[in-house]
C-alpha positions as CSV (number, residue, x, y, z in Angstrom):
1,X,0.0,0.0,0.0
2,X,1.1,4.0,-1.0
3,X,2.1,6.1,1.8
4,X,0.5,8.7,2.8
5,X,4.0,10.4,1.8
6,X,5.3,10.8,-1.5
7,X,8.8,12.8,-0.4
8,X,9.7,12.9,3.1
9,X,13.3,14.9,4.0
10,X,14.4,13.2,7.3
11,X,17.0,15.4,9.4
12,X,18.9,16.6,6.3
13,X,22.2,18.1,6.9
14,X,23.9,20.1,4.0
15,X,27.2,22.4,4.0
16,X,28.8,23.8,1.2
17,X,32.6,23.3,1.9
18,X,32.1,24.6,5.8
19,X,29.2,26.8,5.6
20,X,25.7,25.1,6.7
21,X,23.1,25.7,4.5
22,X,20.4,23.2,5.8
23,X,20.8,22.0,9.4
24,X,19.2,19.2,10.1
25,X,15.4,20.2,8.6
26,X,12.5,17.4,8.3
27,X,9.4,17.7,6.1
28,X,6.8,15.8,4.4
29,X,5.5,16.1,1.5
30,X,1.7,14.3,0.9
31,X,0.4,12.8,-2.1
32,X,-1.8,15.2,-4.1
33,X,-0.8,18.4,-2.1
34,X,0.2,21.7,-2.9
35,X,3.4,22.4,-0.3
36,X,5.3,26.1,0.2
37,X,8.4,26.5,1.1
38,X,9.2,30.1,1.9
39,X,12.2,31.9,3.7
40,X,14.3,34.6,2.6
41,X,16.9,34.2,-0.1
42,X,19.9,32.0,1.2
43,X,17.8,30.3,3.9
44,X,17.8,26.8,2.0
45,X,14.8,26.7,-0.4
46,X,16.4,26.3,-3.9
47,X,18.7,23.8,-2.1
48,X,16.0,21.7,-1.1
49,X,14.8,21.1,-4.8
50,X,18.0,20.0,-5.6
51,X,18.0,17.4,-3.2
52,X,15.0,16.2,-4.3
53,X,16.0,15.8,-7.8
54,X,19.4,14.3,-6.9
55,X,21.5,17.2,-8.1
56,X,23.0,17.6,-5.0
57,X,23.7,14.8,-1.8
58,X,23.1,15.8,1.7
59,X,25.8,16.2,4.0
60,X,23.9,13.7,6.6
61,X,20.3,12.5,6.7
62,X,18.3,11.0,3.9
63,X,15.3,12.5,1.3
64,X,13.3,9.6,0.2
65,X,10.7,9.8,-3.1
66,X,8.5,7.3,-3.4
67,X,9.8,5.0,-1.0
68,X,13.7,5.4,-2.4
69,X,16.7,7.3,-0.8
70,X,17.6,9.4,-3.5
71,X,21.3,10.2,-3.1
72,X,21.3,6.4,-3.5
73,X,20.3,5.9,-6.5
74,X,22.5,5.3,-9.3
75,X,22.7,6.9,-12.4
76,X,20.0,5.1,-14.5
77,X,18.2,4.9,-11.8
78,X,18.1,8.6,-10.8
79,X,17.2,9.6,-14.7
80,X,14.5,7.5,-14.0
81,X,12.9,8.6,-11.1
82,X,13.4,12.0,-12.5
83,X,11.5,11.4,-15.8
84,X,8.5,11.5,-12.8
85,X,9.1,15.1,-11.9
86,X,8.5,18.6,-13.9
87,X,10.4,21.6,-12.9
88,X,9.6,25.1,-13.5
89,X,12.7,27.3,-12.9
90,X,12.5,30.6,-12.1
91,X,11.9,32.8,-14.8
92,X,10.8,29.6,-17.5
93,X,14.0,29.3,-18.5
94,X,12.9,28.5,-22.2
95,X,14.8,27.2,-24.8
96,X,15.5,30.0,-26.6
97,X,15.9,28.6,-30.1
98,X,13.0,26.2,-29.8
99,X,9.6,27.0,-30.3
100,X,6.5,27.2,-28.2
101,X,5.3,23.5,-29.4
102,X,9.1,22.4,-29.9
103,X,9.8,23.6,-25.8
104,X,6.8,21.5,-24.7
105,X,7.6,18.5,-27.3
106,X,11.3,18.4,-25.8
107,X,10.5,16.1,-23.1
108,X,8.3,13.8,-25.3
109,X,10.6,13.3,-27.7
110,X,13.4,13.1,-25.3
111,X,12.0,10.5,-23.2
112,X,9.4,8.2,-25.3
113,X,8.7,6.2,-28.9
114,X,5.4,7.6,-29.0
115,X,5.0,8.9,-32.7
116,X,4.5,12.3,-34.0
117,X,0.9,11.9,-34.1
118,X,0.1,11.5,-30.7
119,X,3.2,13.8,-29.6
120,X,1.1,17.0,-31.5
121,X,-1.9,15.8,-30.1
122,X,0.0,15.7,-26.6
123,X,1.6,18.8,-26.6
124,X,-1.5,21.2,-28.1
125,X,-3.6,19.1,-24.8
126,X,-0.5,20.7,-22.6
127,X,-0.6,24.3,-24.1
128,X,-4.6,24.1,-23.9
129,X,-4.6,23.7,-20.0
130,X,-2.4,26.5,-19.8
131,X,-4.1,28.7,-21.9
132,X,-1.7,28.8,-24.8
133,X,-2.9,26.7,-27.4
134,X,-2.8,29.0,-30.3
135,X,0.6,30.3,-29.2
136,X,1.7,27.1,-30.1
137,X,4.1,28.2,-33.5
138,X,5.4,31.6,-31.5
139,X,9.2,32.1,-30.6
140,X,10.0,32.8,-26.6
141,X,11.2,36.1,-27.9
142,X,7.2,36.9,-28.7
143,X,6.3,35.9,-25.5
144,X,5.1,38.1,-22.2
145,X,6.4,36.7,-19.2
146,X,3.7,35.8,-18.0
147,X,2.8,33.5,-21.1
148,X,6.2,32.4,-21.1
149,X,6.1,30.9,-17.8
150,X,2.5,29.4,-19.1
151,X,4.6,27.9,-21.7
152,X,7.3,26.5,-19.4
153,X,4.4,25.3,-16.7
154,X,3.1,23.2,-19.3
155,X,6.5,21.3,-20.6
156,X,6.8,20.9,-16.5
157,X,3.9,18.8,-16.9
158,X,4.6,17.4,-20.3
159,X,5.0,13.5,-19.0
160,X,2.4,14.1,-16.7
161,X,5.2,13.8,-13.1
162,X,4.0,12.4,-9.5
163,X,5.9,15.6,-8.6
164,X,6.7,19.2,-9.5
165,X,8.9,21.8,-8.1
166,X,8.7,25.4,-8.8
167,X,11.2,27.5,-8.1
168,X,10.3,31.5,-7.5
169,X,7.1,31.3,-10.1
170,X,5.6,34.2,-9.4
171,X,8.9,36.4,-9.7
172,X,8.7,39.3,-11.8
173,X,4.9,38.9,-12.8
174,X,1.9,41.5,-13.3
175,X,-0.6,40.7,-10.8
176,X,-3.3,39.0,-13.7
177,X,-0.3,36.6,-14.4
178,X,0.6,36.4,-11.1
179,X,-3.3,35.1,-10.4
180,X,-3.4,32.7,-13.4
181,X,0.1,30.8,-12.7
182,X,-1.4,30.9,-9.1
183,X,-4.7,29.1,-10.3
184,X,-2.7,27.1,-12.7
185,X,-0.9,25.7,-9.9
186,X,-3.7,24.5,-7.8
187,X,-5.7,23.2,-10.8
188,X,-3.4,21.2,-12.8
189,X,-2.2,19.7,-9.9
190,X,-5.3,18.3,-8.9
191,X,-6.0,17.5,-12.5
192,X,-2.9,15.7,-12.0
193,X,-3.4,13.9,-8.7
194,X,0.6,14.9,-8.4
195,X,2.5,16.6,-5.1
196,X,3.0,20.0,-6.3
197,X,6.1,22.1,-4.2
198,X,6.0,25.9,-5.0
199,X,9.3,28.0,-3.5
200,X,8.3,31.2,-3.1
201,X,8.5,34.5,-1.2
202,X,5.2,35.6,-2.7
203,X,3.5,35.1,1.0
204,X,-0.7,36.5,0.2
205,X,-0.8,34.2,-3.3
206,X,0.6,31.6,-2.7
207,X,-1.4,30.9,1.2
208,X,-4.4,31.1,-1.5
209,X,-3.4,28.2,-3.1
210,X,-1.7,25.8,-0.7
211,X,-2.1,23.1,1.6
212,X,0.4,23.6,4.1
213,X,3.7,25.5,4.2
214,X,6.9,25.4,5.9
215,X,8.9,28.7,6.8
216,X,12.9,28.4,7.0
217,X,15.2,30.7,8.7
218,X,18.8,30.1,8.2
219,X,18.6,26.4,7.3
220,X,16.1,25.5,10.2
221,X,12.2,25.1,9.7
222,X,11.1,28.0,11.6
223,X,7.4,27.4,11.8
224,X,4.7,25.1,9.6
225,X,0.8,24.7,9.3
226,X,-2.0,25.5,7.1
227,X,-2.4,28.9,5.4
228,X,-4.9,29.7,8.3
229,X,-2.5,28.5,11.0
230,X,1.2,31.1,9.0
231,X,-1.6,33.4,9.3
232,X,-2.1,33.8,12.7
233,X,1.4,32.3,13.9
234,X,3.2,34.6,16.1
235,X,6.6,33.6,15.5
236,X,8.7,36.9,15.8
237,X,10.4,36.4,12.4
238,X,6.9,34.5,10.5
239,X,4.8,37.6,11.8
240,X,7.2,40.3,10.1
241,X,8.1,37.9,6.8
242,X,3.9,37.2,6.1
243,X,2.8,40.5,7.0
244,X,5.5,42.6,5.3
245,X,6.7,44.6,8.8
246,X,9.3,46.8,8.5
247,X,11.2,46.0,11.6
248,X,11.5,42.8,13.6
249,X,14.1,39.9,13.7
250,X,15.7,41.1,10.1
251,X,15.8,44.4,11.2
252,X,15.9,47.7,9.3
253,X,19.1,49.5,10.4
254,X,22.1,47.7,9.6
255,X,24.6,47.2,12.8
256,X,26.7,50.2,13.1
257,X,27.1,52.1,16.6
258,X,24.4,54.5,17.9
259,X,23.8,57.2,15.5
260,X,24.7,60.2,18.0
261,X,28.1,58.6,18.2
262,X,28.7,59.2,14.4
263,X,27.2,63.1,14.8
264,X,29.1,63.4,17.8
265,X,32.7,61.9,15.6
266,X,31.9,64.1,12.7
267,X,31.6,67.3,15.0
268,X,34.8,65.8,16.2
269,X,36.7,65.7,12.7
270,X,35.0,69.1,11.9
């Protein structure tokens, strides 16, 4: 019988050369959920994802997909468990000299026999649950942003993956894309019935759309819960990152000695 669990990260240690990036963090990720992981920048999040998909290896402690230890996997068998996963990086990252179908097709072609035939028919089904089935002959360079991270949402989910990772998707978005990659999200991947991880620092849309989220700080999980539960949580640093505060644990002034001091030096030097 499935677990509950598709991806569970069990006290996960990792350092680049001597500096700790992750410190021994545990999370779960359920079948069929949409999970956030916020923090700000450096805390650990992109780091995650690649631990996940087997790009990197922790320093100690295990992430399991599916039942397997990934860093344990060998090579074929690592391609393999990553044909199951879509990935949308932040920004799309396109292939430039491909087109809109051709981007999509990639994967497809890539990865399976199937003929032509049912390859078109495959891809235009893709590009029509994102909105973008008559875009299918443009360049990237034609694209809006938002329609190019369409475009790259659906080659994430061109071999229909158990899992997919999104890294910063609502960066640099007006807010009507910003609410249609949001609704994409949630949609396809209940249409999918796949777990769905969304790395964000987008706080309001992405509580719309999620399940539960996890909030690291500094390579430890800081707090976790529903949307309702990050919300109301009045964890010092959680309170100032979801409501936007000014001031708080990452404070406003950077350390430098009391500002009469300085006045009082300069009067000094005058």
């Amino acid at each position: 019988m499935a677990t509950q669990n598709l991806i569970e990260v069990r006290d996960v240690t990792f350092t680049y050369d001597v500096r700790p990036v992750l410190k021994g963090i545990n999370m779960t990720f359920a079948r069929g959920k949409v999970v956030a992981v916020m923090g700000q920048s450096g805390c650990g999040k992109t780091t995650l994802l690649r631990l996940i998909g087997g790009a990197l290896k922790p320093t100690r402690g295990e992430v399991r997909v599916a039942g397997q230890v990934v860093h344990e996997l060998d090579t074929d068998g690592l391609y393999r468990m990553r044909r199951k996963m879509g990935m949308l990086f932040q920004f799309g990252a396109l292939f430039t000299d491909l087109s809109v179908f051709d981007n999509v097709a990639f994967q497809m072609r890539e990865h399976t026999d199937l003929p032509d035939s049912m390859i078109r028919d495959l891809v235009l089904m893709k590009l029509h649950s994102v909105g973008l089935r008559g875009a299918h002959g443009l360049m990237p360079s034609e694209l809006s942003g938002g329609m190019a991270r369409r475009v790259a949402l659906a080659r994430a989910i061109a071999l229909d993956p158990m899992v997919i990772m999104y890294d910063e998707p609502f960066a640099g978005l007006d807010p009507i894309s910003l609410s249609v990659i949001g609704n994409l999200i949630r949609r396809l991947n209940d249409a999918l019935g796949a777990t769905s991880i969304v790395v964000t620092h987008d706080v309001q849309e992405s509580l719309k759309i999620v399940d539960y989220c996890y909030f690291m700080n500094q390579g430890v999980v800081e707090a976790e819960g529903t949307a309702d539960a990050i919300k109301a949580s009045t964890v010092p640093y959680v309170h100032q990152f979801v409501w936007g505060e000014m001031d708080g644990p990452v404070a406003f002034q950077y350390p430098c000695p009391p500002y009469t001091e300085d006045l009082n030096l300069g009067a000094d030097r005058a």
